[in-house]
C-alpha atoms as one frame of an Amber mdcrd trajectory, in Angstrom:
protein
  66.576 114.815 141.270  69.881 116.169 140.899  71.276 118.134 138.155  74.391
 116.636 136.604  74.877 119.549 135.112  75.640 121.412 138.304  78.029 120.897
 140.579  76.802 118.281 143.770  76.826 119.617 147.308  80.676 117.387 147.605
  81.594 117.791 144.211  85.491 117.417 143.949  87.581 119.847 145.339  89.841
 120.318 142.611  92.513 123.120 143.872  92.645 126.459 141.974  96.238 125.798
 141.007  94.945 122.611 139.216  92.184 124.521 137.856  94.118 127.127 136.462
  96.740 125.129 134.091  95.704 122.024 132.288  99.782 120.775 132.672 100.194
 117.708 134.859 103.673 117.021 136.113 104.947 114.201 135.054 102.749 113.261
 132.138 104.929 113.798 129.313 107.781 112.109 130.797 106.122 108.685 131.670
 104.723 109.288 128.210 108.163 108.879 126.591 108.877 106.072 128.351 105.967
 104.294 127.203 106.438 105.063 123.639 110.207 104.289 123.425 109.118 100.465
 125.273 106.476 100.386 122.374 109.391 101.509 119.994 111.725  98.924 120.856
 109.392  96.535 121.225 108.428  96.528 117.919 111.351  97.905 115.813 113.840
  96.075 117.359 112.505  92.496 117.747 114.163  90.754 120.979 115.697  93.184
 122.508 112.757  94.059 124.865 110.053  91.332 124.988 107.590  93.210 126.893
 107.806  96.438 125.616 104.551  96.139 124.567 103.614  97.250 127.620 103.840
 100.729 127.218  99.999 100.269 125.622  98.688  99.845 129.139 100.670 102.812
 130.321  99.515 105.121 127.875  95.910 103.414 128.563  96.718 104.712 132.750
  97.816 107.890 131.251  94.448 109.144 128.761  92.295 107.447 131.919  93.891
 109.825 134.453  94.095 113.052 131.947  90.822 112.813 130.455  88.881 112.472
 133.617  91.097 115.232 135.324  89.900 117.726 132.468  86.431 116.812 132.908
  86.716 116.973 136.539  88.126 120.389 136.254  85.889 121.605 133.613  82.779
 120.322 135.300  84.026 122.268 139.239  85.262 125.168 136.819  81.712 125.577
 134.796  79.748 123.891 136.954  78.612 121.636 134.310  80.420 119.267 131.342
  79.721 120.158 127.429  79.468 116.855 125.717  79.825 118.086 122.033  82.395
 120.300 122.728  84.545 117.249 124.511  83.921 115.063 121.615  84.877 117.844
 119.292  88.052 118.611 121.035  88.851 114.671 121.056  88.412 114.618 117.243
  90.212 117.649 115.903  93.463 116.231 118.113  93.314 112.302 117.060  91.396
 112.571 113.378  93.990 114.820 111.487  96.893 113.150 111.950  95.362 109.930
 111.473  94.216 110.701 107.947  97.648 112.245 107.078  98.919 108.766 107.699
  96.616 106.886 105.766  96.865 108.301 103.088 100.627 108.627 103.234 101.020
 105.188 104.591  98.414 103.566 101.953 100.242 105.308  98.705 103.921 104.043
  99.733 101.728 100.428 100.526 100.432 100.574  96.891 103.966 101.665  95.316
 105.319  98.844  97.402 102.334  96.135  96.511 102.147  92.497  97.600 101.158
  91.277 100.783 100.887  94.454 102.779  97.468  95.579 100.683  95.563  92.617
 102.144  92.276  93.702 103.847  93.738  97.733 103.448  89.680  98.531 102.753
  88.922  97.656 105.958  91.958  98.731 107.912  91.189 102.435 106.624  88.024
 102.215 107.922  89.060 100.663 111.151  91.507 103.730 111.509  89.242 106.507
 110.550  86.432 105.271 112.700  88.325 104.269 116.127  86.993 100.875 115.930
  90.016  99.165 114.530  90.230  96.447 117.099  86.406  95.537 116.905  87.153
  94.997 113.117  90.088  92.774 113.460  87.864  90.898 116.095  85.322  90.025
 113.695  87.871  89.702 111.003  89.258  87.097 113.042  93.016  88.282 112.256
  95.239  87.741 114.889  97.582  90.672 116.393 100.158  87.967 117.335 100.276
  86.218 113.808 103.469  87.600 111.544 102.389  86.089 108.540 100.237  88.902
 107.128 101.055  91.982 109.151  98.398  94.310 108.712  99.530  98.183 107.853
  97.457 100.075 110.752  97.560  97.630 113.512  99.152  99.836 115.735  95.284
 101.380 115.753  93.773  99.419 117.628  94.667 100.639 121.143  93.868 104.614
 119.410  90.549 102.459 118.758  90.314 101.366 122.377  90.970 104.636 123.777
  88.509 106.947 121.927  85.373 104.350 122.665  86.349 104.981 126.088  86.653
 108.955 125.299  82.939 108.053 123.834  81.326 106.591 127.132  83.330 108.331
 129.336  81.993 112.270 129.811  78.840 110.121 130.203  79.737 107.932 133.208
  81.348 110.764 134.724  78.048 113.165 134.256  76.009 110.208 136.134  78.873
 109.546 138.694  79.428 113.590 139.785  75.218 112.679 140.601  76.435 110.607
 143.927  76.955 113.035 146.532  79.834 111.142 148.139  83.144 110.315 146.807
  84.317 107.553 148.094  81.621 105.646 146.715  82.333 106.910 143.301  85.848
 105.835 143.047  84.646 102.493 144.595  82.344 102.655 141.421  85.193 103.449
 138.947  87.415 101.070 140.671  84.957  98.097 140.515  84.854  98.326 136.705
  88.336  98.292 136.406  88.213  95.166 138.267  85.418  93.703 135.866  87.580
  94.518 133.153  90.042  92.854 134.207  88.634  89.504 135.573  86.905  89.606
 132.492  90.553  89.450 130.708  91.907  87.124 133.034  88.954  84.460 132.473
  88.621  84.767 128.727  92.133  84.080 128.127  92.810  80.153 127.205  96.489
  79.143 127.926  97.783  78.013 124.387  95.387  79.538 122.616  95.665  83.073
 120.385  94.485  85.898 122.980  93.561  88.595 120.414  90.317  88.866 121.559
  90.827  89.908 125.248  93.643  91.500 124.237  91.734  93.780 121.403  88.264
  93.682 123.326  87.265  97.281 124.612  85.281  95.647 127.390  88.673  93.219
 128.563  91.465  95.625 128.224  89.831  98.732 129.818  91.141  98.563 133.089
  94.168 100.729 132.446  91.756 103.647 131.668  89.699 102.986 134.185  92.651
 102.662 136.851  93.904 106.630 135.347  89.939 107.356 135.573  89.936 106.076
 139.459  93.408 107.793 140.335  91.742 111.532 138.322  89.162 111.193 141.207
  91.321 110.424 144.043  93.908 113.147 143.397  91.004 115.719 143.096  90.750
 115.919 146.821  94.339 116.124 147.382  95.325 119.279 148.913  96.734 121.919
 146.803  99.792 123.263 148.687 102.889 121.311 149.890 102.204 122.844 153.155
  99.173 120.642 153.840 101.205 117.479 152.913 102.361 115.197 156.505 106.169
 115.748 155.362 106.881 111.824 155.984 103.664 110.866 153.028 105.538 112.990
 150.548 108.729 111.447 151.329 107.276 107.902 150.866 105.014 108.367 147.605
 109.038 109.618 146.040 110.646 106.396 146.687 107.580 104.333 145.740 107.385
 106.563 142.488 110.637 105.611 141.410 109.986 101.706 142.505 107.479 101.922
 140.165 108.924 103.221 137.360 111.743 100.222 137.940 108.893  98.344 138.141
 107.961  98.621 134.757 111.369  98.768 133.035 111.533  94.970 134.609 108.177
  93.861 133.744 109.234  95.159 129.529 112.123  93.098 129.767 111.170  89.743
 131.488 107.044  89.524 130.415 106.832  88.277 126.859 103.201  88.598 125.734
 103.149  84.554 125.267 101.507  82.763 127.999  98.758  83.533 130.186 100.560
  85.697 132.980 100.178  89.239 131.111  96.594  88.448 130.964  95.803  86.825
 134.244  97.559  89.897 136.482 100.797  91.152 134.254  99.189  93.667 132.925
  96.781  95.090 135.819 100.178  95.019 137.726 101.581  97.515 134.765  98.547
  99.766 134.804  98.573  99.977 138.891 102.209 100.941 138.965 101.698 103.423
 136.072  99.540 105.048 138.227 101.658 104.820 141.204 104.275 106.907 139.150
 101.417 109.322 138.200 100.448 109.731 141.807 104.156 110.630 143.429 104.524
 112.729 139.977 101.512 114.755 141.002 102.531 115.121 144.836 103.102 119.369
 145.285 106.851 120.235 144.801 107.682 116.538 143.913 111.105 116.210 142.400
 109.652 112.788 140.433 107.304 115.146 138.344 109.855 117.605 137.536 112.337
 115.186 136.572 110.234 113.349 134.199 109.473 116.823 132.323 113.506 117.015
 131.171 114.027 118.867 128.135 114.759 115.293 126.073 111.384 113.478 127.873
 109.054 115.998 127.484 110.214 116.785 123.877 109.520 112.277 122.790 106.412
 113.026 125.015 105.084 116.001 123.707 105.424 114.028 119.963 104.427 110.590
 121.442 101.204 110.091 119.422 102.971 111.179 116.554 105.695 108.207 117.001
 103.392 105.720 118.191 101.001 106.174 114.365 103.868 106.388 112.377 106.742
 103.796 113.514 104.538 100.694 113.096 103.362 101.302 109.443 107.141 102.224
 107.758 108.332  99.690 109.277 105.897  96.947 107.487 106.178  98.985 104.313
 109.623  98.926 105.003 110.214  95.336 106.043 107.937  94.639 102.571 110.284
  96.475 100.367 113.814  94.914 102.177 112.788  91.732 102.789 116.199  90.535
 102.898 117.497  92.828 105.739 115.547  90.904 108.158 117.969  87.981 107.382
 120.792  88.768 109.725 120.507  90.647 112.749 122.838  93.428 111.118 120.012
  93.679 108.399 117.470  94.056 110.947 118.792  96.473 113.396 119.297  98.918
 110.170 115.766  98.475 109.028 114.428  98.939 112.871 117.140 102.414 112.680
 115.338 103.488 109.238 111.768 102.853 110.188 112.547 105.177 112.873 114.146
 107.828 111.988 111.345 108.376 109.114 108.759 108.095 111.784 110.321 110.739
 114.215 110.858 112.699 111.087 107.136 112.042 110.202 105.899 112.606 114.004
 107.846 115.914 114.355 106.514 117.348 110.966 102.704 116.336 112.568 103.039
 117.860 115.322 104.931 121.625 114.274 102.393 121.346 111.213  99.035 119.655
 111.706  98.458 118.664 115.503  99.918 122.050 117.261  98.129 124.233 114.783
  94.618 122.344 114.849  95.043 122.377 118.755  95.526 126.455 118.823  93.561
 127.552 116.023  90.841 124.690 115.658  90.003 122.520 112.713  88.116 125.374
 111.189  89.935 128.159 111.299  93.356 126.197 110.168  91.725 125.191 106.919
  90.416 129.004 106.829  93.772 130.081 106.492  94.884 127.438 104.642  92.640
 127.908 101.461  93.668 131.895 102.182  96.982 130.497 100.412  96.997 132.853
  97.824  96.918 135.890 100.027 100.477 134.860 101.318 104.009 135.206 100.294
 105.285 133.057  96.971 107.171 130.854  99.015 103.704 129.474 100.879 101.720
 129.403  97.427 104.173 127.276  96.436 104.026 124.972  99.943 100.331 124.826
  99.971  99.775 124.140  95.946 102.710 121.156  96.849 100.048 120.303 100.188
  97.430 120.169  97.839  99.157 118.065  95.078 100.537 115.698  97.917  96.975
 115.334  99.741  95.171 114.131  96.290  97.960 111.930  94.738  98.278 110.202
  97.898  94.828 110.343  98.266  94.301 108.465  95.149  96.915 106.214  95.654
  95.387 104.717  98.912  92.106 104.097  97.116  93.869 102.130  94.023  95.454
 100.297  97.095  92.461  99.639  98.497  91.047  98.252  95.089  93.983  96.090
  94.553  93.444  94.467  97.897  94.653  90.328  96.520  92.364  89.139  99.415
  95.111  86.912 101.193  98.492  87.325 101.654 100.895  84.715  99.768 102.176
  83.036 103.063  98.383  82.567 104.110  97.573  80.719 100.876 100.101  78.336
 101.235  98.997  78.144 105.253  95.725  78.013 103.473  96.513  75.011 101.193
  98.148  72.987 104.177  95.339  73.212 106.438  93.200  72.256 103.827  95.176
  69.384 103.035  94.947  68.247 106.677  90.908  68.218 106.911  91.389  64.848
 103.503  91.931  61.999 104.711  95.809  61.208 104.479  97.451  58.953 101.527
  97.815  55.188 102.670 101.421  54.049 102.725 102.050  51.560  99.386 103.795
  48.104 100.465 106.332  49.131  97.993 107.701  52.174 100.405 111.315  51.533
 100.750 111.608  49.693 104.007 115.046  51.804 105.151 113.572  54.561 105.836
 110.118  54.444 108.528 107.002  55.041 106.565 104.719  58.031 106.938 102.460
  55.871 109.773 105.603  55.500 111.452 105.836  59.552 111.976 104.441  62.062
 114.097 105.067  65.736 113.039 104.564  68.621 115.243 105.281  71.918 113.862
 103.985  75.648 113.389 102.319  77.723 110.374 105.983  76.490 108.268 105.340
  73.109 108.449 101.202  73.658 107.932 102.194  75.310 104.642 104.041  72.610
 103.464 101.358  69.414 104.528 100.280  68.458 101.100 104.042  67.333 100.152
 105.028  66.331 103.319 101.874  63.455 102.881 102.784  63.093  99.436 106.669
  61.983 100.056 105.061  60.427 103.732 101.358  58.971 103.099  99.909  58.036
 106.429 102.012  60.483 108.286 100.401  62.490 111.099 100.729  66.141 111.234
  99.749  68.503 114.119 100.638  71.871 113.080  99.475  75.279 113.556  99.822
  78.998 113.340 102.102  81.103 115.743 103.167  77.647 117.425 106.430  77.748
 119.982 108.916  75.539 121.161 107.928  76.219 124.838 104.031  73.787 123.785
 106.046  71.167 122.316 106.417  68.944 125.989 102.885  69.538 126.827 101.676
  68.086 122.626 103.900  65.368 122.746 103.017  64.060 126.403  99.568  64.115
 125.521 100.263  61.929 122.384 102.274  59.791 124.297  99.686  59.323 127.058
  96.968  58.687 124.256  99.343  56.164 123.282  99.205  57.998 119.852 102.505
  59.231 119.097 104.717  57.257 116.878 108.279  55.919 116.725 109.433  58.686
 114.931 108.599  62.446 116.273 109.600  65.293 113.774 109.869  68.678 115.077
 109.120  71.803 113.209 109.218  74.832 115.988 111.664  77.881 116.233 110.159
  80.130 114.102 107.865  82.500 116.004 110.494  83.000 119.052 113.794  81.889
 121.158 113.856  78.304 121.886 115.997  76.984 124.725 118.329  73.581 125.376
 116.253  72.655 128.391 112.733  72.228 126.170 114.434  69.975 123.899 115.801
  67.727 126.669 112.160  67.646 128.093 111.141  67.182 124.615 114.030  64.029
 124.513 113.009  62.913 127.745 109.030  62.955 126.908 109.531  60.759 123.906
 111.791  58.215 125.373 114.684  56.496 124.261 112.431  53.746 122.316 111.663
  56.674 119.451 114.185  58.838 116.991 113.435  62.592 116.823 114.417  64.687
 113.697 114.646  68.488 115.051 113.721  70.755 111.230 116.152  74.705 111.737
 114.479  77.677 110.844 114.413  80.003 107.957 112.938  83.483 108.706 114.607
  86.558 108.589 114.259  87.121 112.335 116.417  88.410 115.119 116.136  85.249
 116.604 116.610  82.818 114.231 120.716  82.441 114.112 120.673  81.366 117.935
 117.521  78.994 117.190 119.672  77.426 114.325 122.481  77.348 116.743 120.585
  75.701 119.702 119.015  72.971 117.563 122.210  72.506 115.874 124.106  71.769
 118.907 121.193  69.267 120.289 121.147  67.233 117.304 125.225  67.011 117.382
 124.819  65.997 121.032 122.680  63.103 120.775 122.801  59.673 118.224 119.086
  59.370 118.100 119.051  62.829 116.885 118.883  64.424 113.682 118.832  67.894
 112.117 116.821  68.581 108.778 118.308  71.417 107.335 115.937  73.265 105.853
 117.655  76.819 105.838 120.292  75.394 104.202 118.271  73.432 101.537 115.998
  76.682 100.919 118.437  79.280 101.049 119.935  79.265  97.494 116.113  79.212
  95.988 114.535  81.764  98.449 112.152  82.682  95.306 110.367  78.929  96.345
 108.946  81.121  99.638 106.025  83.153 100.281 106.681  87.131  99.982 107.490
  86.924 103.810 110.281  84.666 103.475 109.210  82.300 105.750 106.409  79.978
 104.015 107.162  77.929 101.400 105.008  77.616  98.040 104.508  74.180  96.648
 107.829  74.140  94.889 109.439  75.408  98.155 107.729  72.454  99.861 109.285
  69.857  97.780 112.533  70.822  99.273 111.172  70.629 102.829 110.030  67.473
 102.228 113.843  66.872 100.597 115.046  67.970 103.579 113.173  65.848 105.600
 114.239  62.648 104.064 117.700  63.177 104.310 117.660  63.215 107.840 115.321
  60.584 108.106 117.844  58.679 105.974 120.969  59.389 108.198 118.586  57.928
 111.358 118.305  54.843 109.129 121.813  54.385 108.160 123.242  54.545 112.173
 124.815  51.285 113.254 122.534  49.453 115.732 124.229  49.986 119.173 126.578
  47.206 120.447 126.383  45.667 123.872 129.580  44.600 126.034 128.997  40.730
 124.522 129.272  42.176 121.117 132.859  43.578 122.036 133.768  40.255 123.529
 134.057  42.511 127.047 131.509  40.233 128.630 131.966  37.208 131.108 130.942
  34.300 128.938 127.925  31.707 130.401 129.706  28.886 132.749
């Protein structure tokens, strides 16, 4: 049997230049660009809507780097050390982490409220890597606003190190098979698993945490790096070797790819099934395409992704990707009204940050580069040596010391004052519950101008859900579909089916606009779905979100356009009494549903007062009967 400790008779030919430098052209470069998508994506909401993204391209990125290590380690030692791997992996990911827990979880307790829901088990997530398993069987959603959870951003840090776990161990059992094109037709087959896997989970319509989250669904991106490690390992080493007219075609397609992905962040939302069913296996492949012309001897892509200004964002990349997400909810928690107006927003994206490259450049000069030079050990060595140093660092490291226990402490009373659900979820809570009784009958006595609540169909999202118990008590028999992290964009597709179930009733209420942009053409289909026989009432949006002004301003304009259209204004009922929301702004309380429900009947009431519609007979235009 073979040894997979020692090399096989073809074990990779990995060139003594690679060998010799653990730098890989390129890296750092397409590293900053995935971290300033991931940046924008979520500090600036809007601006790029697939910016998420840069996830899967940091996913390409630890698949390609990690197995190029082992690779090298392995035809450098002739064998792989497993402990030592793991080790290395832990003193470069752990540190930092637990810096920003505890940083993170004292502002979240100085701050309070709805940002200290489920903290216990967030901390553990984070310290653990298994983050997105926890928020799996949590059943939280990463697409649902209402509650954002402080460490979030861990779950792909999560993803990556169960890979780092398996990994060394795969690759120990694949070096075993003496040829290689059988074991990147290994590696390359479970990226494909992975990925059909992702692709056939997914339910159009339907929240896609799961396969998104899942290590097993959303591991082809390391697995794609993994596959691309093995192939470049038998590249030749000098430019020499290198047919000049391959080199010249892996530069264009390099830079294809990288245009590629800038179009893919700015036209793939993460709603709808195409980033799951192909969007982002597309993202991963051209990552890697990048990787490979990067890696091509002499290649001007590699050296122009390693530009001072790149490589510097790169180089601090993990750093910004821990710490942007967290400020910013602890952020958005304390300012809740600078999300109101996009002015608001844009300076609370600008703060978040510039604290978290602040943040990200003090963890790398003073915990990550340290730990990675000296090791865990010997930095604490010399850190508890504090007293042998100059007044200056006594002074730092008592401050260190101070810093790590207060905060310390902090975190844990956060933890402890976890409320258990976030205010916005109660009321969400307290709707749906209201939906599983069996709605109030409409009295004879209802005033017959205005249609009764069996006369109404209301579709909405997690807004209108909150608000169900006094929407049936100012409506009884009215029927309410709503749910969390609706769109416009499902409205056709729920009211046709209504309409074909003959279900849906003469007048259709619409609650949507609040989780993303709406356009004119959905409410025309929406118009044209429901027929000219039935009255539509189209509810604005409060939420202080980038896109709410041009939702207001869209459903505004429809409901001016049309006579069998009318607008609910429930920003502009709500907005002098904001205190009747939920801490988020968004969800009303029970007060805050009265004047929903307020809002609601005015516009009802302005359908009721139109004049009925004259014909030509009624002008006296028409030919009178011989």
């Amino acid at each position: 049997m073979t040894d997979p400790t020692k090399p096989p008779a073809s074990a990779p030919e990995v060139s003594a230049s690679q060998a010799s430098t653990s730098r890989i052209p390129g890296l750092d470069g397409l590293r900053a660009i995935a971290v300033t998508a991931v940046l924008i994506f979520h500090l600036m909401p809007g601006l790029l809507p697939g910016g998420y993204i840069g996830v899967d391209v940091f996913f390409v990125i630890s698949g390609f780097l990690i197995t190029t290590l082992l690779l090298r380690e392995h035809q450098r030692t002739g064998r792989i050390a497993l402990g030592s791997f793991w080790q290395r992996r832990a003193r470069r990911l752990l540190p930092a982490i637990g810096v920003l827990v505890i940083s993170c979880g004292a502002a979240a307790w100085l701050v309070g409220g709805d940002i200290l829901v489920n903290l216990g088990w967030q901390v553990a997530g984070a310290l653990s890597f298994s983050f997105n398993w926890l928020s799996i069987a949590d059943g939280t959603s990463y697409f649902d606003h209402t509650t954002p959870e402080l460490f979030r951003n861990l779950w792909s840090l999560a993803v990556e190190e169960q890979f780092y776990l398996l990994w060394p161990l795969l690759v120990l059992a694949l070096l075993t098979i003496p040829r290689w094109r059988v074991r990147l037709a290994v590696v390359a087959t479970l990226a494909a698993v992975s990925a059909l896997a992702m692709a056939v989970l997914v339910v159009p319509g339907q929240d896609v945490t799961r396969v998104y989250f899942g290590t097993d669904t959303h591991s082809f991106g390391l697995t794609i790096g993994a596959a691309l490690a093995l192939a470049i390992a038998r590249w030749p080493a000098g430019q020499s070797a290198w047919p000049r007219r391959v080199r010249m075609s892996l530069a264009p397609l390099g830079w294809m790819a990288i245009v590629g992905i800038g179009a893919i962040a700015m036209l793939m939302p993460s709603a709808g099934a195409a980033p799951y069913r192909g969007g982002l296996v597309l993202v991963a492949l051209l990552a890697a395409l990048v990787i490979a012309a990067a890696s091509v001897p002499g290649a001007a892509l590699g050296r122009l992704l390693d530009n001072a200004p790149m490589r510097w964002v790169g180089e601090r990349s993990y750093g910004l990707y821990l710490w942007h997400w967290p400020v910013w909810v602890i952020l958005a928690a304390a300012l809740p009204t600078w999300q109101a107006s996009d002015a608001g927003e844009w300076a609370l994206g600008g703060l978040a940050l510039t604290i978290a490259v602040v943040a990200a450049t003090a963890s790398y000069r003073f915990i990550e580069q340290p730990i990675r030079r000296k090791g865990l050990r010997a930095t604490l060595v010399a850190y508890t040596r504090w007293w042998r140093q100059p007044r200056w660092r006594v002074v730092a490291a008592a401050s260190v010391t101070v810093f790590i226990g207060a905060t310390s402490t902090a975190t844990l009373a956060a933890i402890a004052e976890d409320p258990g659900e976030g205010s916005a979820q109660h009321e969400i809570e307290r709707g749906q519950a209201a939906l599983a009784l069996p709605s109030p009958e409409p009295t004879p006595e209802a005033p017959a101008v205005l249609p009764g609540g069996d006369q109404i169909t209301a579709v909405g999202d997690s807004v209108m859900l909150a608000v169900v118990p006094e929407l049936q008590q100012n409506f009884p028999g009215i029927s309410v579909d709503a749910v969390v992290s609706r769109q416009m964009r499902t409205a056709p597709d729920l009211l046709r089916a209504q309409r074909d179930a003959g279900t849906l009733r003469s007048t259709v209420v619409l609650g949507l606009g609040t989780n993303g942009p709406i356009s004119t053409q959905t409410l025309d289909e929406v118009r044209q779905i429901i027929g000219s026989d039935r009255q539509l009432v189209i509810v604005n949006v409060q939420a202080p979100r980038g896109w709410t002004d041009e939702v207001n301003a869209t459903l505004h304009e429809f409901a001016d356009r049309y006579r069998d259209v009318e607008l609910a204004n429930w920003q502009g009922a709500i907005q002098p009494q904001l205190h009747l929301l939920a801490g988020d702004q968004i969800h009303a309380t029970s007060a805050g549903g009265v004047v929903y429900a307020d809002a609601l009947r005015g516009a009802l009431q302005r359908l009721a007062e139109l004049p009925p519609v004259l014909d030509l007979a009624d002008y006296g235009l028409a030919d009178l009967p011989q």
